[in-house]
C-alpha angles and dihedrals in degrees: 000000000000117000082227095053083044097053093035089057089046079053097057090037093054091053102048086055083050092055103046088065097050087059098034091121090062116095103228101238120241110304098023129273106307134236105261099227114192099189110182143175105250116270087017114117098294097143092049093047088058107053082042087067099035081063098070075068083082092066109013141052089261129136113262097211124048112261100214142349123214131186127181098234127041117253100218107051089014094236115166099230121223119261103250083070092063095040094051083043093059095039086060090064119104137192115297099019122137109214141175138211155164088215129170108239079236106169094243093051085038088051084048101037101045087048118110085259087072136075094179133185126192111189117181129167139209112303095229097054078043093063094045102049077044085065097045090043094050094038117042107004108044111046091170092060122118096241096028089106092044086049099053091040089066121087108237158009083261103054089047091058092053087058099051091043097049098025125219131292095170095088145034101254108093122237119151132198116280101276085047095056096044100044093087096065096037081102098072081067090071092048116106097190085053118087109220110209119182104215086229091068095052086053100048098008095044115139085042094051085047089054090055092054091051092047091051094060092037094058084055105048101037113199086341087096097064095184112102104253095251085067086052100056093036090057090058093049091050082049091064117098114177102194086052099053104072084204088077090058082127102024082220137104119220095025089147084082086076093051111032115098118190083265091061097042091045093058091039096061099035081059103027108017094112084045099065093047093052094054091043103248086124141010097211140003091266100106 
């Protein structure tokens, strides 16, 4: 194992021992103090998400760095990995972790994450934003990506919008069109134990969408969690750092209406229209 993957794990483990006697003088709820899980849609708010979490460390024995991220196809060769791989993942995870995935709403990780074990968070954005950070990321900010060199082949912004919106046939990695791509995680959205968070509210509803993460954990851990719920909350807000989270590139919300042609629009609903409709970013095809 790398010295660096070795020291970096000491590190965590050092803090979380750090952190269990901070909080010493908290009785752990029924069940223990759980694993804090932020689940999200790629290029939809993940980084946020997680400092968001990493925020509940200011009042409670929880990690302050994430211990893991998983994602359920490897960045580098694009390769979809089989499921036991998310299922050991989520069974290394231990009390008080703060963790962070791209992870499938497969009934065996849905049976695990929606446990008491469990305080688990799914985010996911507009589609169509989705399909346009999907553009910048591939193109210009990850050059070890799979697709990085297609992307950059093609002619135009244009062109590259079409493909992440329609997804690509010509190889063997897979990588479906939008609604394709979306429809495995479509699952956390049945899950009562799972807070659903759209990334738009925590942009302009921010301090109420706050409210509903705290009072997610609080409903879990009871009086265990001895800070009034407006430090809470106010813990989570001091956690967010902008220039750190690669969703606010832009700092905006439905920023595909700059880039969509009819052409675009036209593709979109004929794949996700139903899509969009489903996660309440339009009542109809009429936009």
């Amino acid at each position: 194992m790398p010295i660096k993957t070795l020291l970096r794990r000491a590190l965590f483990q050092s803090e979380k021992i750090a952190q269990r006697a901070r909080f010493a003088s908290l009785p752990a709820p029924q069940g223990g103090w759980p694993v804090l899980l932020g689940i999200s849609f790629p290029k939809s708010g993940t980084h946020l998400l997680d400092q968001i979490l990493l925020g509940f460390a200011a009042v409670a024995p929880f990690s302050r760095r994430l211990h893991s991220f998983y994602a359920e196809y490897e960045g580098e060769s694009g390769r979809k990995r089989p499921p036991g791989q998310a299922l050991a993942w989520l069974d290394s995870l231990r009390p008080g972790d703060v963790a962070s995935a791209h992870l499938f709403a497969r009934p065996e990780a849905v049976a695990r994450v929606a446990s008491p074990a469990f305080a688990p968070y799914f985010i996911f954005r507009d589609p169509r934003d989705v399909a346009v950070s999907h553009v910048f990321y591939v193109t210009d900010m990850e050059p070890a990506h799979i697709h990085h060199a297609y992307y950059q082949s093609l002619p135009d912004f244009d062109a590259r919008l079409k493909v992440s919106i329609l997804g690509r046939t010509d190889m063997n990695i897979e990588f479906p069109n939008i609604a394709d791509r979306f429809a495995p995680y479509l699952g956390w959205l049945d899950q009562p134990n799972v807070l659903a968070l759209h990334f738009e509210s925590l942009v302009h509803e921010r301090a109420g969408t706050l409210g509903l993460v705290a009072d997610h954990l609080l409903a879990r851990v009871g009086t265990s969690l001895r800070a009034p719920r407006e430090t809470v909350i106010q813990a989570l807000e001091s956690a967010i750092n902008p220039a750190k989270s690669p969703t606010f590139r832009s700092g905006k919300t439905g920023e595909w209406k700059k880039y969509f042609t009819d052409a675009h629009k036209q593709i979109f609903k004929e794949v996700a229209g139903e899509l969009l409709v489903r996660l309440g970013y339009e009542e109809n095809d009429n936009w």
